[in-house]
GUVEX-884103 format. One line per field, with one value per residue (C-alpha): residue number from 1; residue in one letter; x negated, y, z negated. Coordinates in steps of 0.02 Angstrom, whole numbers, plus 32768, in hexadecimal, padded with zeros to 4 digits. Example, Ala and Ser with C-alpha at 12.3 -4.5 7.8 and 13.67 -1.06 7.14 Angstrom:
residues 2
seq [1 / 2]
type [A / S]
c1 [7D99 / 7D54]
c2 [7F1F / 7FCB]
c3 [7E7A / 7E9B]
***
This chain:
residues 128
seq [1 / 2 / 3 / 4 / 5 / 6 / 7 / 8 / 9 / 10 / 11 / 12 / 13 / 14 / 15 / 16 / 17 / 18 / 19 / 20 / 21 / 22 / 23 / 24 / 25 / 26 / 27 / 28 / 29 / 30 / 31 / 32 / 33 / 34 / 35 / 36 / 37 / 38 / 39 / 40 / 41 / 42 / 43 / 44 / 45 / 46 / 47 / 48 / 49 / 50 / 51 / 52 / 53 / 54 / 55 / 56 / 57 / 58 / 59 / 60 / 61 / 62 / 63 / 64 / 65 / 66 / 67 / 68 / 69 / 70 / 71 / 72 / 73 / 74 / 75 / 76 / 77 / 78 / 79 / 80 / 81 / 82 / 83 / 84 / 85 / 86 / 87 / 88 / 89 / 90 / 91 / 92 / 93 / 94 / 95 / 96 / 97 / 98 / 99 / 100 / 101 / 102 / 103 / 104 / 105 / 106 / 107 / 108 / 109 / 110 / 111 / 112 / 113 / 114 / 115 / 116 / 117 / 118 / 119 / 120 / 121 / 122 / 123 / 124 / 125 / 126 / 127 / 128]
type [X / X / X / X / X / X / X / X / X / X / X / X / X / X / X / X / X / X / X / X / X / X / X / X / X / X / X / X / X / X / X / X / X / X / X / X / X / X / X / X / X / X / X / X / X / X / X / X / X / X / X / X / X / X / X / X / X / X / X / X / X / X / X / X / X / X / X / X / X / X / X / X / X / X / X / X / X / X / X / X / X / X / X / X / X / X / X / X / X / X / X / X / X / X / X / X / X / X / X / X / X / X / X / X / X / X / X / X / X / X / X / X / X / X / X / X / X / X / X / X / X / X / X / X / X / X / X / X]
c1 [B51D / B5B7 / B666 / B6FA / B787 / B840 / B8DB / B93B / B8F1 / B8C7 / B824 / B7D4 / B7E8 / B782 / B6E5 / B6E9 / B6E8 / B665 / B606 / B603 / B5CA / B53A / B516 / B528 / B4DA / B444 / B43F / B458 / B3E6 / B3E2 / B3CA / B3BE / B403 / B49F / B4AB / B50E / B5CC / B5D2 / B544 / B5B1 / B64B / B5FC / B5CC / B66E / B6BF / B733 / B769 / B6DF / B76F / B79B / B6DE / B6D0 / B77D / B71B / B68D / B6D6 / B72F / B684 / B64D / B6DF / B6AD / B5FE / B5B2 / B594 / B549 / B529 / B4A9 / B4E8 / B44E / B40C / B4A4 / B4E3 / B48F / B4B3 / B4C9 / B423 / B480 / B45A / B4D8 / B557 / B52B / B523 / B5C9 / B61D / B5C4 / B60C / B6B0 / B6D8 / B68A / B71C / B78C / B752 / B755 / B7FB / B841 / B7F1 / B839 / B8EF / B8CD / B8A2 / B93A / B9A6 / B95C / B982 / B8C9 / B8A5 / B812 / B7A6 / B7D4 / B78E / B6F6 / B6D2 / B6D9 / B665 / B5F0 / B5F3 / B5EC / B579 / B4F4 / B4E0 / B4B4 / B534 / B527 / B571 / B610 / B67B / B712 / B7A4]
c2 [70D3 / 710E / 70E2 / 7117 / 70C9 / 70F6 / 70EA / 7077 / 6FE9 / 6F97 / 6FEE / 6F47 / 6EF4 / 6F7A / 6F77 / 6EB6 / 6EDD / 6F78 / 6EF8 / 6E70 / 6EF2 / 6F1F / 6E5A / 6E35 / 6ECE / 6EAD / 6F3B / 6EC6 / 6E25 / 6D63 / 6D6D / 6E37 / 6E82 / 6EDB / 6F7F / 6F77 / 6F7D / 7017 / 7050 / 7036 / 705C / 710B / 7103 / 70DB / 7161 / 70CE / 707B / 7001 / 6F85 / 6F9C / 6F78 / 6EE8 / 6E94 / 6E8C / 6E51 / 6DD4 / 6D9E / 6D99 / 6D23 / 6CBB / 6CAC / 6C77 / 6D14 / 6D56 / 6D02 / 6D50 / 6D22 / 6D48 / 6DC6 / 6DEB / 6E3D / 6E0D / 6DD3 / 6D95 / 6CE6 / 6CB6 / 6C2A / 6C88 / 6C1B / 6C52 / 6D09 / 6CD1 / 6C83 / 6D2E / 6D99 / 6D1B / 6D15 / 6DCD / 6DDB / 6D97 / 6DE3 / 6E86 / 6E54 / 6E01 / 6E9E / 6F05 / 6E8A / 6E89 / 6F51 / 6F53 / 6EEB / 6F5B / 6FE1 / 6F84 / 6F3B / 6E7B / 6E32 / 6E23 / 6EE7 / 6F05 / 6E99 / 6EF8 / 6FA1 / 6F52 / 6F32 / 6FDB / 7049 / 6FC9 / 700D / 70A3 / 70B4 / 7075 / 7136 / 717C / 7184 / 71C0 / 7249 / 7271]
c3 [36A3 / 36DB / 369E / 36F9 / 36A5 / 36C5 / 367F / 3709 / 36B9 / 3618 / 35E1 / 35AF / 363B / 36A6 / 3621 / 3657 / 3701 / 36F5 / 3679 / 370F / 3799 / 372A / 3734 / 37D2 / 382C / 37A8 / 372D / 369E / 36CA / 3697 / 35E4 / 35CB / 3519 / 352F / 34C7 / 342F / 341E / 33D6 / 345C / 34EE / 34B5 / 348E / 354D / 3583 / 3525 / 34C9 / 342F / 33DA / 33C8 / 3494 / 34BD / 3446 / 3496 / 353D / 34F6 / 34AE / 3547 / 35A0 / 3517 / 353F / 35EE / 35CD / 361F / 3588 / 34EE / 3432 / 33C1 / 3310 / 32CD / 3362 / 33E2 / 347B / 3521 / 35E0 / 3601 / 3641 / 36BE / 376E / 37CB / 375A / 3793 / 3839 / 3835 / 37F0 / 3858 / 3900 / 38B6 / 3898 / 3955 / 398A / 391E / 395D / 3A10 / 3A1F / 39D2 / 3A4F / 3AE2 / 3AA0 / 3AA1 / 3B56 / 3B66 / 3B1D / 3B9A / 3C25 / 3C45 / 3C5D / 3C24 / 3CB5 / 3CD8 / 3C06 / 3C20 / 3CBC / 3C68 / 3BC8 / 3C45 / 3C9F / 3BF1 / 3B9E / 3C2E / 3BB2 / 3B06 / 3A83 / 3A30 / 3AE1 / 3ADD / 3B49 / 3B17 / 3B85]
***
């Protein structure tokens, strides 16, 4: 898996968000072991201690659970997944319609050019 953390932002906060991609686009499932603390944070090129403050924040939110012997897992509650996975849809989209905004496109103009480059494949893309 690939980590491509930078130093604009806290470094725990973007494990959590790389953590709740890998949820949400299915790479971790309902109920799937997640590799060990040190495991990841090996992966991630990072402190243990960074990797185990977003883990624990994951815990907090309930999309993560530990079992004391056994390591940590993914919520098994699929409607929580679903709801994460809706709400950073949003997220991501309203950012990208404030964007076109800010380039002088209106909505219906940004929804009309979705629809035009969504005709191809997603891994087209196209470079001025």
């Amino acid at each position: 898996m690939s980590w491509n953390l930078d130093s604009d932002r806290p470094i725990f906060i973007q494990i959590i968000e790389k953590i709740q991609m890998d949820i949400i686009s299915g790479l971790y499932g309902p109920g799937d072991k997640l590799p060990s603390v040190r495991d990841l944070a090996q992966d991630a090129s990072v402190n243990p201690n960074t990797m185990q403050k977003a883990l624990s924040e994951l815990e907090r939110t309930g999309l993560v659970y530990s079992l004391r012997t056994s390591g940590r897992f993914i919520t098994e509650d699929t409607v929580m997944i679903e709801n994460l996975k809706a709400e950073l849809a949003k997220e991501i989209i309203t950012q990208f319609l404030c964007n076109m905004q800010k380039l002088g496109i209106q909505k219906e103009e940004a929804i009309s050019l979705i629809s035009e480059i969504s005709k191809g494949d997603c891994h087209d893309t196209v470079r001025m």
